[in-house]
C-alpha atoms as one frame of an Amber mdcrd trajectory, in Angstrom:
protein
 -48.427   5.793 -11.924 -46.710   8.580 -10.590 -42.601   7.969 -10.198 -40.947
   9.497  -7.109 -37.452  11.140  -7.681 -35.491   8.293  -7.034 -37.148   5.951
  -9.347 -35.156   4.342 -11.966 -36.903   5.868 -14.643 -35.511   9.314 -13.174
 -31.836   8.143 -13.278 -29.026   9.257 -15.841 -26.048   6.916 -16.617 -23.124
   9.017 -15.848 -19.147   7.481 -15.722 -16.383   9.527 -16.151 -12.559   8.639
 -17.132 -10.205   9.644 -14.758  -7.236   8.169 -16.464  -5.710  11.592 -17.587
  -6.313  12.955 -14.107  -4.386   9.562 -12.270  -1.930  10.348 -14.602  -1.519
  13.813 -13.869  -1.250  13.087 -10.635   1.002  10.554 -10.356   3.687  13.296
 -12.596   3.000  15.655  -9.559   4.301  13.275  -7.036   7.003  12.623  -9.028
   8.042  16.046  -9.825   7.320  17.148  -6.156   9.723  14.068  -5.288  12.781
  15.823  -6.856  15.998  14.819  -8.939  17.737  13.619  -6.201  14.432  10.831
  -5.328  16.116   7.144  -5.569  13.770   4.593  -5.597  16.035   1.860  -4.716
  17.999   3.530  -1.885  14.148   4.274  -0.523  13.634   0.647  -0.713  16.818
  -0.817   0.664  16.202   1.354   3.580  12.720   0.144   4.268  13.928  -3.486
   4.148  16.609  -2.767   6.534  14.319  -0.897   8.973  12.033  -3.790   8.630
  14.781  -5.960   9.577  15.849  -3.572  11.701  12.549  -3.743  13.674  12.033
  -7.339  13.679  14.941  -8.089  14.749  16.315  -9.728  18.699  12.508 -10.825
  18.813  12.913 -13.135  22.052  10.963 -16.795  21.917   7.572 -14.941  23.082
   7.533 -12.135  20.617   8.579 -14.460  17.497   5.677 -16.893  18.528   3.418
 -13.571  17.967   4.950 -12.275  15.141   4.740 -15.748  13.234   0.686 -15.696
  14.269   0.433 -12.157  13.046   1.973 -12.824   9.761   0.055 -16.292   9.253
  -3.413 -14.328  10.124  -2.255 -11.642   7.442  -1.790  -8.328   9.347   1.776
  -8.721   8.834   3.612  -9.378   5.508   5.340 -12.131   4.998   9.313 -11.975
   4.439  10.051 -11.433   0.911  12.866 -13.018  -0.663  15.722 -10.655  -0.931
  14.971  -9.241   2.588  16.184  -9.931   5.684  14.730 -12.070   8.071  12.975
 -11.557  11.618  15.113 -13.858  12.696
C-alpha cells in the first residue's frame, strides 16, 4: 500500500522545552521594567482606577454592571478593593 505524505507512518514526534526561553523572557521584561518598577504602587493604582471607574454608577448602570460580572465578562470585586458601589 502506498502511504501519502501525511500518513502517520510519515510523522516524527517532535516537542521542544521552552522553559529556558520563558525564562529568559520573563528577565527581559523585568530588566526592561527598570529599578524604579514597584509592583505594589502598579497595583494600588489599578484598584483605585477600577474603583475609580466603577464608581457614581446610577441604579441603571449598576443593574448592568452586576449582570456583566455574574455572566463573567467582568471580574468580580476582590477583597481588599474597593467597591462599585
Amino acid at each position: 500500500m502506498n502511504h501519502g505524505p501525511d500518513t502517520p507512518s510519515d510523522l516524527v514526534g517532535f516537542s521542544i522545552d521552552l522553559t529556558v526561553e520563558e525564562a529568559r523572557r520573563r528577565a527581559e521584561v523585568v530588566a526592561a521594567l527598570g529599578p524604579d518598577w514597584d509592583p505594589v504602587a502598579v497595583l494600588r493604582e489599578e484598584e483605585a482606577a477600577h474603583a475609580l471607574l466603577y464608581s457614581g454608577l446610577d441604579e441603571e448602570q449598576q443593574r448592568l454592571h452586576a449582570m456583566l460580572v455574574a455572566a463573567g465578562v467582568l471580574p468580580r470585586e476582590v477583597s481588599g478593593r474597593a467597591s462599585s458601589d
